[in-house]
C-alpha positions in Angstrom: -32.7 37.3 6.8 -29.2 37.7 5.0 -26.6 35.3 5.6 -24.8 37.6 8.0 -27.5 37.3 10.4 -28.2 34.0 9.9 -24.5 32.8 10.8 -24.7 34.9 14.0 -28.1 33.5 14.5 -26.6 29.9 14.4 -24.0 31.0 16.3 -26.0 31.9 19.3 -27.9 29.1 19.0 -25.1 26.4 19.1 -23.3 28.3 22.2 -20.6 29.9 20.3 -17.5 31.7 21.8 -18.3 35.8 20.8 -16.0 37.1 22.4 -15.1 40.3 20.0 -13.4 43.9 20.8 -15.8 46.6 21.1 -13.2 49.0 19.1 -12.7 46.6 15.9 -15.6 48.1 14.2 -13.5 51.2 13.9 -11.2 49.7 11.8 -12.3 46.5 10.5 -14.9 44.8 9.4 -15.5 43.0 12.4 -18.9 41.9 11.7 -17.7 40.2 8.4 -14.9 38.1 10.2 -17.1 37.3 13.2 -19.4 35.8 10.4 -16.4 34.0 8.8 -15.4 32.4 11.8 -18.0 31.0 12.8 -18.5 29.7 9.2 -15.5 28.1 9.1 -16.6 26.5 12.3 -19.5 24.9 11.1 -18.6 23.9 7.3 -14.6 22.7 8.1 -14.9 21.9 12.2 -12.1 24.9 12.8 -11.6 25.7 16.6 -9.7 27.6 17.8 -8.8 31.6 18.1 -8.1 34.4 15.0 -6.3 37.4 16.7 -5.8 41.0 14.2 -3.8 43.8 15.3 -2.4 47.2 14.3 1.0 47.7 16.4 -0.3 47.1 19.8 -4.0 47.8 19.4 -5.7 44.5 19.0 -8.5 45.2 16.4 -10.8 41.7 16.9 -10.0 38.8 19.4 -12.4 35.9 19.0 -12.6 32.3 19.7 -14.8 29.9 18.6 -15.4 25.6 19.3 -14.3 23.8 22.2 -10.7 23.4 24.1 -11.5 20.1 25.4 -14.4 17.4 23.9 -14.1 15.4 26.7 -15.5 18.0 29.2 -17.0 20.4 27.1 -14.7 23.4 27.5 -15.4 25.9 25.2 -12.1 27.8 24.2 -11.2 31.1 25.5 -8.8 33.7 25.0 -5.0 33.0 26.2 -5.3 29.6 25.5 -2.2 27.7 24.6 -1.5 26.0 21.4 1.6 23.7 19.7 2.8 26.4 17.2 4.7 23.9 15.0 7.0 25.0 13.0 6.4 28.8 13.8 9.0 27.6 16.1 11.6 27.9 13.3 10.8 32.1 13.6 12.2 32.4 16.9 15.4 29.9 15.5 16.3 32.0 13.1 16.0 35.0 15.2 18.2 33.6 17.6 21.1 32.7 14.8 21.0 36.9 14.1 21.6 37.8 17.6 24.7 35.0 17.9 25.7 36.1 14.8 25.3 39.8 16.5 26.9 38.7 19.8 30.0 37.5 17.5 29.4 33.9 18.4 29.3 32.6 15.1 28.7 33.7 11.4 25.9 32.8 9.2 28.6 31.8 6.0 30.4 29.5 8.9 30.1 25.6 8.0 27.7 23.9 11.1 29.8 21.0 10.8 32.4 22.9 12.6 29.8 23.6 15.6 28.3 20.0 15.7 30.2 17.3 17.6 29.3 13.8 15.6 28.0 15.3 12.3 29.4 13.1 9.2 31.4 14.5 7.2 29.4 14.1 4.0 27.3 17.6 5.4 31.1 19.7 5.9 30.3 22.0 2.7 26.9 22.8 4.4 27.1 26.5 5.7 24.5 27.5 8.7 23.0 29.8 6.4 21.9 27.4 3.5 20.4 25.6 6.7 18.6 28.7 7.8 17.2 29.5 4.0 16.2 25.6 3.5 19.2 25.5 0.6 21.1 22.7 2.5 20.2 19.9 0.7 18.7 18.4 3.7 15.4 16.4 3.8 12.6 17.4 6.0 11.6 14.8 8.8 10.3 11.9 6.8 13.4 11.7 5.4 14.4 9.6 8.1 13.7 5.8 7.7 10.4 5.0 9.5 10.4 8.6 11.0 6.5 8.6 10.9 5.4 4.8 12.5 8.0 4.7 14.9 10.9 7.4 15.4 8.6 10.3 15.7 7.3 8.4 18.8 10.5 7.9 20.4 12.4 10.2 23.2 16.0 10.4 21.2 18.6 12.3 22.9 21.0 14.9 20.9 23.4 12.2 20.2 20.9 10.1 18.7 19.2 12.7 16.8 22.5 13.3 14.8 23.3 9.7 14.6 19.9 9.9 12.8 20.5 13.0 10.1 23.8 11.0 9.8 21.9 8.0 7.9 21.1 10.8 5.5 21.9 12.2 1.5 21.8 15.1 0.6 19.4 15.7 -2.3 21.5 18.2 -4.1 24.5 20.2 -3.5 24.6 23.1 -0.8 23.3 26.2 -2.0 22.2 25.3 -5.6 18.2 24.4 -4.3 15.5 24.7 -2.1 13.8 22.1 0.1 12.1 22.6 3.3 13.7 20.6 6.3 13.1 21.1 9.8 15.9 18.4 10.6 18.0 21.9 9.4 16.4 24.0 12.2 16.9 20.9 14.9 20.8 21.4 13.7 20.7 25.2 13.8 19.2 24.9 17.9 22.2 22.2 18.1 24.7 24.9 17.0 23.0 27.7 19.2 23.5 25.2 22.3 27.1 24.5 21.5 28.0 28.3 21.2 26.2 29.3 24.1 27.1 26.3 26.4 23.4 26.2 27.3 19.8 24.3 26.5 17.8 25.3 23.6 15.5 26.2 25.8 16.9 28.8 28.3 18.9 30.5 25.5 15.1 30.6 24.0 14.2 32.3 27.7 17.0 34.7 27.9 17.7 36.2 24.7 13.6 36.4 23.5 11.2 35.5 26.1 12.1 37.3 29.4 12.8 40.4 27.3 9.5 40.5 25.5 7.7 39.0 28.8 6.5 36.5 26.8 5.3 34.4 29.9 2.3 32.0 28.1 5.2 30.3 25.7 7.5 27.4 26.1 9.2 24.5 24.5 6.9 21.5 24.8 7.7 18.5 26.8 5.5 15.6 26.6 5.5 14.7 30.5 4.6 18.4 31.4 1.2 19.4 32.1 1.1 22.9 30.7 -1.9 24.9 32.1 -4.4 26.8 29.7 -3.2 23.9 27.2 -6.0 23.1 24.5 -6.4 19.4 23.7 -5.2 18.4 21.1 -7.5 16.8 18.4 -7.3 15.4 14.7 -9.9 15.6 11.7 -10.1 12.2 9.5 -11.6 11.9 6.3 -15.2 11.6 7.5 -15.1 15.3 9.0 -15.0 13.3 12.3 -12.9 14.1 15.1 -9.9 12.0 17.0 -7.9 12.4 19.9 -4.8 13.8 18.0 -1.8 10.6 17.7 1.2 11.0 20.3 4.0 12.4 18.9 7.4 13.4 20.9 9.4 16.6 20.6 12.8 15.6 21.2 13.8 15.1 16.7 11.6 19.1 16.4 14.1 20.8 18.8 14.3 24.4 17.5 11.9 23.6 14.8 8.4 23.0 15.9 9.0 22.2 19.6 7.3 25.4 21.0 3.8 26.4 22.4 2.9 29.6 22.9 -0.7 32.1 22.9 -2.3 34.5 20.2 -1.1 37.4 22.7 2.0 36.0 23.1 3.0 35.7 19.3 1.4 39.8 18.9 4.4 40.4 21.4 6.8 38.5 19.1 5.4 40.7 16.4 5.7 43.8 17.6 9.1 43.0 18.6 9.9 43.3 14.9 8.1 46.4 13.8 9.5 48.3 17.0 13.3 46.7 16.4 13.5 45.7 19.9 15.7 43.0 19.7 17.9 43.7 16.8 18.7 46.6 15.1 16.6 48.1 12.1 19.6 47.4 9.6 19.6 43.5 11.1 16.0 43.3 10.6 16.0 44.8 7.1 19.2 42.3 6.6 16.7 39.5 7.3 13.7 40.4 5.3 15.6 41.4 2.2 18.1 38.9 1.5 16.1 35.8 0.1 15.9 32.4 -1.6 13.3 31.6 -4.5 11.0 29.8 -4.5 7.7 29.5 -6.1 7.4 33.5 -6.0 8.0 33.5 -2.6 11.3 33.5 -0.3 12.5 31.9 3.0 14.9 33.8 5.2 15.6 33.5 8.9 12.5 31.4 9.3 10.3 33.4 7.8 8.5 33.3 4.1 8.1 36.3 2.4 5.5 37.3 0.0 6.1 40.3 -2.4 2.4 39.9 -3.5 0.2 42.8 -2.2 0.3 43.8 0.7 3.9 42.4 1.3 4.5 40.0 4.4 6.4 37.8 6.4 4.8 34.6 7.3 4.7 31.2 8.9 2.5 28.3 9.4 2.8 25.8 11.8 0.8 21.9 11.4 1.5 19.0 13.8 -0.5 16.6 14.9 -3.2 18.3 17.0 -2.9 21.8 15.9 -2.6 23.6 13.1 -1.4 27.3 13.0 -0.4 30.8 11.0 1.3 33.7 12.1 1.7 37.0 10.0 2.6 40.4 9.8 2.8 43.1 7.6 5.8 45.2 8.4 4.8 48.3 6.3 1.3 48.3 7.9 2.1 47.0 11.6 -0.8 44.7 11.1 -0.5 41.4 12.9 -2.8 38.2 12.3 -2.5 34.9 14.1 -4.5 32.0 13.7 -4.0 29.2 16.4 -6.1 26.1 16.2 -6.3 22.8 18.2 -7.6 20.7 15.3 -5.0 19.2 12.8 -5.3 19.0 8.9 -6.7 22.0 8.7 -6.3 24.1 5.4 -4.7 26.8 7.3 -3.2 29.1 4.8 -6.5 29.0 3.0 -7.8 30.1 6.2 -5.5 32.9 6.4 -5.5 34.4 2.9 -9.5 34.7 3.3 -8.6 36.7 6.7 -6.1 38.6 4.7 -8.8 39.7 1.9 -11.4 40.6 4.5 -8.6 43.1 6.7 -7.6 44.3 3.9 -10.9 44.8 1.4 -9.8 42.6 -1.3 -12.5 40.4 -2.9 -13.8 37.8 -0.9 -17.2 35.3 -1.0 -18.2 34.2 2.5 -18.1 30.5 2.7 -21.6 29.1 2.0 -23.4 26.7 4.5 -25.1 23.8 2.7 -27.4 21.7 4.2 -27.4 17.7 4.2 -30.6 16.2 2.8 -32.7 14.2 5.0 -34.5 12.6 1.6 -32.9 8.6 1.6 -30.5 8.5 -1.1 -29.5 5.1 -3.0 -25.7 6.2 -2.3 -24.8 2.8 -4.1 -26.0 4.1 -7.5 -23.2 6.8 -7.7 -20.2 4.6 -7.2 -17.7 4.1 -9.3 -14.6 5.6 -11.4 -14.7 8.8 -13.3 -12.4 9.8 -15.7 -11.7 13.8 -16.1 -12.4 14.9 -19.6 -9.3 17.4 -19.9 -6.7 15.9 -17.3 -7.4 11.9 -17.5 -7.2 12.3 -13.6 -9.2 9.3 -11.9 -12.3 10.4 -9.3 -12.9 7.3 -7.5 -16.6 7.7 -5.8 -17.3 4.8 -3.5 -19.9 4.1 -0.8 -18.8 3.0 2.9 -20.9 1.8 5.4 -23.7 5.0 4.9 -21.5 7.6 3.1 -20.4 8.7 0.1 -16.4 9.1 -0.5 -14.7 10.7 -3.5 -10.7 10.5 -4.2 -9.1 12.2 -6.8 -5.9 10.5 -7.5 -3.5 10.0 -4.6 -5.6 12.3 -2.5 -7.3 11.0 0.6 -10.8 10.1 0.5 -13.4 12.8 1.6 -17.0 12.6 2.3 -19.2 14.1 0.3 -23.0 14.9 1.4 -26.1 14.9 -0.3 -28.6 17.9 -1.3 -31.1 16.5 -3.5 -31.2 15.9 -7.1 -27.8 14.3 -7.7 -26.2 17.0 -6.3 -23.3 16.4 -3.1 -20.5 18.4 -1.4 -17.4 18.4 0.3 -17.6 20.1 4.2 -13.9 19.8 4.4 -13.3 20.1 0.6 -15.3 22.9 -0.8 -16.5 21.0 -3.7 -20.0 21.3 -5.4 -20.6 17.7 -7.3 -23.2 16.7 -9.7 -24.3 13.1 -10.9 -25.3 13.2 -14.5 -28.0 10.7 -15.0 -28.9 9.0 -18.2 -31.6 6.4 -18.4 -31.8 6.5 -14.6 -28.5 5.3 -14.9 -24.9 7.9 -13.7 -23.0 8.7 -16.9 -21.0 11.3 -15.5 -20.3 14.1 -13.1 -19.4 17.6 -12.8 -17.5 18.8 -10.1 -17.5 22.6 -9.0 -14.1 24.1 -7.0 -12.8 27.5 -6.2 -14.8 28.9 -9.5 -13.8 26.1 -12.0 -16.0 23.4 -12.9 -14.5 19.8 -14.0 -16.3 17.6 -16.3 -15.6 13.7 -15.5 -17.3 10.5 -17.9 -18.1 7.4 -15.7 -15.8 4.1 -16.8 -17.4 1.8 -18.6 -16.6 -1.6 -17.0 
């Protein structure tokens, strides 16, 4: 039996969602990215929903694991998700149409829109803060953001009494650095010109006209129906209940939930120019800021590799999610997950490469060995031959762990004869044994192998 059928064997066996278009075969290899998705299931513990569309014409629609542990709900279409900072897309949009409407421009300075905003930000022009070139931190930036003032309800005042404590890392306009504390000051400047909340300027000038009617802002008190729980995976490849977190500091940049069906709307929106004007849209998409081959504009990255796109992911605690689309193809793909720390845009370029024919190797399911293993025998530190990075290998309770450097610890499994690997690192590992003693390892990754010498104590 090939691997194909063997996924979709497993598949069936474990109860998995397959719920696929009839008319993707026509267009896609549907049968390829059903097999993915549930691979990706198994070996990294994704859940959640991949959506592909042309224009309109949704070409496959699946979902796979469950939307609540605690009752055993498996997921199903039009579930919501936390989109993160895919949030900052609909931001920027809504700076374009103000700017459109004649309520501000983009080369205007936000302090003069932002009641209480210190004076060391008045060189900082809304459009620096819209291409990350403000000089801004991101969230952690903020002194004890992630133990304690990520937790807390804050209102506006206290928010910018916050980004007040602040430096700027370098002058205005002369950088890049992503900062969503940017996009909560580009929402704060959207309220102050339109006299109104974040939120119903988000309803009136994008959702009611795109009858959007699955996606809102997020409030912690609210129970949103068709909401998946949110969960989080730890080193171990176990799952948690995802940590609280409040929305109040992510206004305008990851405060929003929506659905895959939803987000295909928001799409679409671009490719048909509903909203602005072709010129606007071309005015967004073309005029760009470096960085790392890539550029940011209007909330969106853009990619000039091939095929060209504009992108966003989104990762909070819970959820972890990736919206694209392809303006020269009208092709749409949205991943939405309810699992956090999930190598999303991994995920995404191997959905790219199977849409679009590119090279591509199906991710392999190994299988643990039941054989007892003297885990103790492999510990220790392991010093890379080339790099003089550190592999720290170290047995807890019944498992393995590796860390490389100031990476986290991941488990690794075994599969007989000195031979381990990662489920949520791909990583092949392999114990070199000398007088029935480890001298060494080699370590296998994304088609390079790594040769590390065991320290000598």
């Amino acid at each position: 039996m090939n691997l194909t059928k063997t996924l979709y064997a497993i598949a069936l066996l474990l109860g998995l969602s397959l719920n696929v278009n009839s008319q993707t075969k026509d267009f896609i290899d549907a049968e390829k990215l059903e097999t993915y998705l549930n691979a990706i299931h198994l070996k990294k513990g994704f859940n959640g929903e991949i959506l592909v569309a042309k224009g309109k014409n949704i070409l496959f629609q699946q979902t796979v694991g469950l939307a609540s542990y605690e009752n055993n709900l498996e997921l199903e279409k039009g579930a919501k998700y936390r989109i993160a900072s895919i949030t900052k897309t609909f931001t920027g949009t809504l700076i374009a149409i103000a700017q459109k409407e004649e309520k501000l421009n983009v080369h205007d300075k936000a302090i003069d829109y932002i009641n209480g905003l210190s004076p060391k930000f008045k060189d900082v022009t809304i459009e620096q803060l819209l291409s990350h070139t403000s000089g801004l931190p991101h969230n952690e930036g903020i002194k004890d953001y992630w133990h304690i003032k990520s937790k807390l309800q804050m209102t506006p005042e206290q928010v910018i009494t916050e980004i007040n404590t602040l430096d700027l890392l370098f002058e205005p306009g002369s950088q890049m650095h992503y900062s969503s504390l940017g996009y909560h000051l580009l929402a704060t400047i959207l309220e102050s010109v339109y006299n109104s909340s974040f939120e119903n300027i988000l309803k009136d000038k994008i959702l009611n006209k795109l009858q959007m009617t699955e996606t809102g802002i997020v409030d912690n008190l609210k129970i949103i129906p068709q909401m998946a729980s949110g969960y989080h995976l730890v080193t171990d490849d176990s799952l948690v209940v995802a940590p609280y977190r409040n929305y109040s500091m992510l206004k305008g940049a990851g405060d929003m939930y929506s659905t895959a069906t939803d987000l295909l709307k928001w799409n679409n929106s671009f490719f048909s120019n509903t909203l602005l004007s072709e010129k606007t849209n071309t005015n967004i998409f073309t005029q760009q800021t470096q960085k790392n081959n890539e550029n940011y504009r209007y909330g969106w990255y853009m990619s000039s590799d091939v095929p060209k796109k504009q992108y966003h992911g989104g990762g909070t605690w819970g959820y972890s999610t990736y919206n694209s689309m392809y303006t020269d193809k009208q092709i749409s793909i949205i991943i939405l997950s309810n699992i956090s720390t999930l190598p999303i845009s991994t995920i995404a370029l191997d959905v790219e490469k199977i849409i679009f024919g590119q090279p591509f190797q199906m991710p392999s399911i190994e299988k643990v060995s039941k054989k007892s293993v003297n885990l103790e025998m492999y510990s220790g530190n392991f010093i890379s031959e080339t790099s003089k990075m550190v592999l720290v290998v170290k047995k807890v309770g019944n498992s393995l762990y590796a860390k490389l450097g100031n990476n986290p610890p991941f488990e690794i499994y075994p599969k007989g004869n000195h031979q381990f690997f990662g489920k949520k690192i791909e990583i092949d590992i392999t114990f070199q044994i000398d007088n029935d003693l480890v001298s060494g390892l080699m370590a296998e990754r994304m088609g390079k192998t790594f040769n590390f010498k065991k320290e000598i104590k």
